[in-house]
ROZA-194809 format. One record per residue: residue in one letter; z negated, y negated, x of N, C-alpha, C in turn. Coordinates in steps of 0.02 Angstrom, whole numbers, plus 32768, in hexadecimal, padded with zeros to 4 digits. Atoms other than C-alpha are relative to their C-alpha. Layout:
residues N
AZYXZYXZYX ...
END
This chain:
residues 205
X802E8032801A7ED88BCE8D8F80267FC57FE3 X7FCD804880047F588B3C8D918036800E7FB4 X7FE67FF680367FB28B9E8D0F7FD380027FB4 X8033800480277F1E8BA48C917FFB7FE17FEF X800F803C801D7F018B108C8F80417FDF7FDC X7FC4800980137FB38ADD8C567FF580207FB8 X7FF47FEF80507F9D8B648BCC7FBC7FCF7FBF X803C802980257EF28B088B8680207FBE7FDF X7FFD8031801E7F408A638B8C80437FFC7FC4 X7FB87FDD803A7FE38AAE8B247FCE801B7FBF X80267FFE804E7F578AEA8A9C7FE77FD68004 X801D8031802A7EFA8A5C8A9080387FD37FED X7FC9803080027FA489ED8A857FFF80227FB4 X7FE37FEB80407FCB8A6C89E07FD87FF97FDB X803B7FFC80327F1F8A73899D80097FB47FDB X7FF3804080177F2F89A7899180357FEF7FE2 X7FB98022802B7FDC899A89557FF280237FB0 X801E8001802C7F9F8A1588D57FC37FE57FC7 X803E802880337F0889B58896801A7FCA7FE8 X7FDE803C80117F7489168895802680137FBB X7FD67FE780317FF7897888317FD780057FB5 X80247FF5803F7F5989C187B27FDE7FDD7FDB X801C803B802F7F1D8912878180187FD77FDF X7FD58044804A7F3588A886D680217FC68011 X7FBE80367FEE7FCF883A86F27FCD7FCA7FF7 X801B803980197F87879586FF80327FB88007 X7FDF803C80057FB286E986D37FF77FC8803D X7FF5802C7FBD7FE28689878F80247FB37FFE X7FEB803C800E802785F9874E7FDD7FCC7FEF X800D8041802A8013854187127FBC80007FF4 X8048800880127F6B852086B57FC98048800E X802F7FCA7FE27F3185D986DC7FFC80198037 X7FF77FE67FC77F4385D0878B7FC18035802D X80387FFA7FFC7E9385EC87BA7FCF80467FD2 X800E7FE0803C7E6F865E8729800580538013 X7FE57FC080007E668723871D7FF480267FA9 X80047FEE804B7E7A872186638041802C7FF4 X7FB37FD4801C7F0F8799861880317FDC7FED X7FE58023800E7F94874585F3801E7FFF7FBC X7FF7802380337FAE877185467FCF80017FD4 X8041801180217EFB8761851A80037FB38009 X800180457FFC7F1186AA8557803A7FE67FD5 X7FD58011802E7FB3868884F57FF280147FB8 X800F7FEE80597F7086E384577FCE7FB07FEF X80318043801B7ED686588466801E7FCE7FF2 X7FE4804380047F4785BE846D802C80117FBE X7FE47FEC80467FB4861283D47FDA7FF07FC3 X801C7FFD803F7F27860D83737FD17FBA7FFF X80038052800A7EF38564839D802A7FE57FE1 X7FC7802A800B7F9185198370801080157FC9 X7FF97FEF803E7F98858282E07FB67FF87FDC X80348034801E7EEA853F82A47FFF7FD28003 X7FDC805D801C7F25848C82A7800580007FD1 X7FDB7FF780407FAA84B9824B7FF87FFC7FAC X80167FE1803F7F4B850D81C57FE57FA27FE9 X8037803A80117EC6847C81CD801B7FAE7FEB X7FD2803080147F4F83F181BF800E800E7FB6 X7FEC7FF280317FA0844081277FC27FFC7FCB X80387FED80417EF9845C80D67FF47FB57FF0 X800D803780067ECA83BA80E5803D7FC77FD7 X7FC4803680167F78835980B2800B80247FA1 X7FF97FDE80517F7E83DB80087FAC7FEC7FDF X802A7FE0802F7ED083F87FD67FD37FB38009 X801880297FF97E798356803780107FC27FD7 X7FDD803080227EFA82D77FDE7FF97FC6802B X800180557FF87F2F821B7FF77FF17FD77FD4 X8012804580267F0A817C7FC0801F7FE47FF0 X7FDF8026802B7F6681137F4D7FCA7FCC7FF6 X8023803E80057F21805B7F5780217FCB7FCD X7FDB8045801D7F557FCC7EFB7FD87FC68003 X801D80367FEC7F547F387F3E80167FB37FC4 X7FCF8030803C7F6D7EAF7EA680007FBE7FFA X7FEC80167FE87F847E1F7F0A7FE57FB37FDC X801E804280297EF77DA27EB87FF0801E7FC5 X800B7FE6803D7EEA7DFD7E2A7FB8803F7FEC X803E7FCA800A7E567E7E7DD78009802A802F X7FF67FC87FC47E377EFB7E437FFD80487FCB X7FED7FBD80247E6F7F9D7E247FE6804B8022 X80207FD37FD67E1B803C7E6B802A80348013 X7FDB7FE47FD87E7180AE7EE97FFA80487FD4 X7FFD7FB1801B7E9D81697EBA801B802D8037 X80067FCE7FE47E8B820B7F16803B80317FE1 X7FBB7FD180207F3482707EFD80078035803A X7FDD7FE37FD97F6C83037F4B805180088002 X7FBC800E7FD38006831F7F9C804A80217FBF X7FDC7FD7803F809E83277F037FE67FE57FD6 X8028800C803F801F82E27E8280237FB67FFC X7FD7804980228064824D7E0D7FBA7FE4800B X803780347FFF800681AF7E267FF77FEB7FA7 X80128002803E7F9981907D8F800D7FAC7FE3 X7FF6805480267FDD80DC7D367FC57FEA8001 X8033800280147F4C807E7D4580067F9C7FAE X7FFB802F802C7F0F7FE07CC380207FC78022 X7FED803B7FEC7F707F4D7CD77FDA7FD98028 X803380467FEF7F137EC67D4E80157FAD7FE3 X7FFC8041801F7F077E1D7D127FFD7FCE8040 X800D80387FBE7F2A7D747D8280197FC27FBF X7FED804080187F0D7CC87D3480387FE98008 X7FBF80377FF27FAF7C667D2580228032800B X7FB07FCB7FD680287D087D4F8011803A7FBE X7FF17FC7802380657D9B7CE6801180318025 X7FEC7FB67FD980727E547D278043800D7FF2 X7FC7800C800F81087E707D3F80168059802F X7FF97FC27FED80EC7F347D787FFA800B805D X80197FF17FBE80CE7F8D7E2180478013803D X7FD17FF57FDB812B7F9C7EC07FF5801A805F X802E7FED7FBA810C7FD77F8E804C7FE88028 X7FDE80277FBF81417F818035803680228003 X7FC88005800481EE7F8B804F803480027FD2 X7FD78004803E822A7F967FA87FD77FDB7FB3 X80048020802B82097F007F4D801A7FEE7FDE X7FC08014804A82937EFD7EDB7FFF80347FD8 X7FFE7FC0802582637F967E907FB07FF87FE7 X804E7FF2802381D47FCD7E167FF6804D800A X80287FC280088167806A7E25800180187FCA X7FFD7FD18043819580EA7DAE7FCE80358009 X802B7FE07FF180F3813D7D8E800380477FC8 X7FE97FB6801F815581D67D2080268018802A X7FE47FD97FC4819C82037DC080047FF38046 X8022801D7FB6814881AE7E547FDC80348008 X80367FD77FEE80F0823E7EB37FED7FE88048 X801C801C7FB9808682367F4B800C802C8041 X7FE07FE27FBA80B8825B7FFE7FE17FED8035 X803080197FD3803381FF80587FDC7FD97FFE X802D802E80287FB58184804B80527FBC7FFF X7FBC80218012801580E67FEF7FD97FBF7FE0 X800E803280338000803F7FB180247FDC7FE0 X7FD9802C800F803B7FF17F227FCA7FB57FFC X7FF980317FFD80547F427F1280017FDB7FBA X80058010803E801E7ED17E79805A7FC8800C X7FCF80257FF980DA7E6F7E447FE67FD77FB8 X80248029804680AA7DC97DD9803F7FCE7FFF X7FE1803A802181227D517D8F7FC77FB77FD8 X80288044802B80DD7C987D607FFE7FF77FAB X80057FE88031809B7CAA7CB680147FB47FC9 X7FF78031802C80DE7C2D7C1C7FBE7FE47FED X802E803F801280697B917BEE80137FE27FB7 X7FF8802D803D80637B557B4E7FC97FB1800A X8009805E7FE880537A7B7B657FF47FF37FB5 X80128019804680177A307AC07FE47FAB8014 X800E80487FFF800D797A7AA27FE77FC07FC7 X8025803580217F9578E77A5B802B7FC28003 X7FD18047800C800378517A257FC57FE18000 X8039803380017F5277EE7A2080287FCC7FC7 X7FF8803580297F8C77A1798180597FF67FEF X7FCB8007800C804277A7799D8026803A7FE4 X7FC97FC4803280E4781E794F802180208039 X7FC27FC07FE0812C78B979AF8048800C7FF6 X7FB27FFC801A81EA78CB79AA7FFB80477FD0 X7FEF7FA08040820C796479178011802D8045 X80137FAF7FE981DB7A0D795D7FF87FF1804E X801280057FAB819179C07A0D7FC27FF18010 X803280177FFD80DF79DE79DD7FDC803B803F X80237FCA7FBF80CA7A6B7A7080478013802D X7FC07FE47FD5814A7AA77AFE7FE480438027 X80337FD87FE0812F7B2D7B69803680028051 X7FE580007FC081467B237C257FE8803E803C X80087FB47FD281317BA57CB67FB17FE98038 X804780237FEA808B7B8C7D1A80188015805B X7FF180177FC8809B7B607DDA80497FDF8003 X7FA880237FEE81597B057DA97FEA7FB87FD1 X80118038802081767A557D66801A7FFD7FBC X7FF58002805A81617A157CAE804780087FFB X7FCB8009802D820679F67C9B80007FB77FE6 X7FF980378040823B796E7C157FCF80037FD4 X803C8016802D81AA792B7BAF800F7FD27FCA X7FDA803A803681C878E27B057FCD7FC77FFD X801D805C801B81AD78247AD67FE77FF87FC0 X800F80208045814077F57A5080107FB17FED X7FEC805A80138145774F79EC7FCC7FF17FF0 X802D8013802D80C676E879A97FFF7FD47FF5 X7FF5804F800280C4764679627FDB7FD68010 X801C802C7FE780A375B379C58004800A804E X80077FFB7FBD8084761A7A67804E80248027 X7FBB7FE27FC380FD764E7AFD7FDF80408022 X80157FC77FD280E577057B3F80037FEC802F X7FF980097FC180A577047BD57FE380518039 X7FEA7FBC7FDA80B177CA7C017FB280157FF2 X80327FD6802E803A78547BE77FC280088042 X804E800F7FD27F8578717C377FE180528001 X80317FCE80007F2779087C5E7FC4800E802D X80407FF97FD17E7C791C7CA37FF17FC0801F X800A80517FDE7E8578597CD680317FF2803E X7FB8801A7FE97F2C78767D38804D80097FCD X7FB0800D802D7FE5784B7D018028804F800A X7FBF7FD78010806178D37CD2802D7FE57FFF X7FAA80097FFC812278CD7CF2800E80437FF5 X7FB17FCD7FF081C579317CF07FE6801D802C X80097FE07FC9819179577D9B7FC6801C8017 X80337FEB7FF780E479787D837FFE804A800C X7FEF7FA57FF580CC7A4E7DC17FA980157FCF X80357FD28023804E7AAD7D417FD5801D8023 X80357FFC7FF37FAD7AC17D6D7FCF80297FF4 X802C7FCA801D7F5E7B127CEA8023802D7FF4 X7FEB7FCB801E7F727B9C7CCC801180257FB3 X800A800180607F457BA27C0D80197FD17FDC X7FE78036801D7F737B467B817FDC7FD28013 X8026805180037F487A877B93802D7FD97FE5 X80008035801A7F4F79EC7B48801E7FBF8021 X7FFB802F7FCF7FB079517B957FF77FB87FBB X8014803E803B7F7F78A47B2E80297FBD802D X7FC480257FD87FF078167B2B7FD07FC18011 X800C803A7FEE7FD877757B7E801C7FC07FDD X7FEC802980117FEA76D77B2F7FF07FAE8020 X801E80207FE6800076297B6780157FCE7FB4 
END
């Protein structure tokens, strides 16, 4: 009897090591501890996650495109453009800024350089930068009666810098007493204002 039983529990010991043996390897580890998924049915899924990013990144950076802004720093506004990835940025119209001159385009960290838009391509969204120089003033002047020195009937000065040297008229009887605009005095040191041509009229005492 005593031996019988011995042989029973010797087959069921094999039957179980066999069933253990005849089942789909599974994944006992890390995030699938818990799990009785296959293990390379679970690694195929995450493959093809990570390889649908991928795709969905690329599609988006080629076919979605960036933005090219320009920012023109006081000036007209200029409307943004949709480029894809490689595509030349399209030159757009000059913007205009009272008192300044364009003086061409440029992007953060390289302000000593201009945007060459016959071989600027795009690599991500981008902004250029309006670059303005202070635009020349033509000064024209009313002797109120008096004589301009020969060839000092206009000058032309830079607009936000100072006149400069201002010529002396004469007139007989009176003493210049310096030039006037808008109901204040002009000097040498006066800084340009307008932007446009104007008019300075002399003072007499």
């Amino acid at each position: 009897m005593e031996n019988r039983q011995q042989i029973d529990e010797i087959n069921e010991s094999t039957q179980g090591a066999e069933s253990v043996s005849g089942r789909p390897r599974r994944f006992g580890r890390g995030i699938y501890d818990k799990t009785d998924t296959p293990i390379r049915l679970l690694d195929g899924f995450i493959a093809g996650i990570i390889v649908i990013i991928v795709i969905m990144v690329a599609v988006f950076a080629i076919f979605g495109g960036f933005t090219v802004s320009f920012n023109t720093s006081g000036g007209t506004e200029i409307a943004s453009q949709k480029l894809r990835y490689g595509n030349y940025v399209k030159e757009p119209e000059e913007p205009v800024r009272q008192g300044y001159t364009f003086a061409g385009w440029y992007y953060e960290g390289h302000e000593n350089e201009t945007w060459d838009f016959s071989v600027g391509t795009v690599g991500g969204d981008l902004e250029l930068i309006a670059r303005w120089e202070p635009a020349k003033v033509t000064v024209k002047f009313d002797a109120d009666g008096g004589q301009m020195p020969d060839g000092m009937e206009s000058i032309q000065v830079t607009y936000q810098e100072a006149y400069g040297e201002l010529p002396v008229p004469q007139k007989e009887g009176c003493q210049f007493a310096g030039w006037m605009y808008s109901g204040g005095e002009i000097t040498a040191a006066s800084i340009v204002m307008m932007p446009g041509e104007h008019v300075l009229t002399a003072l007499w005492e």
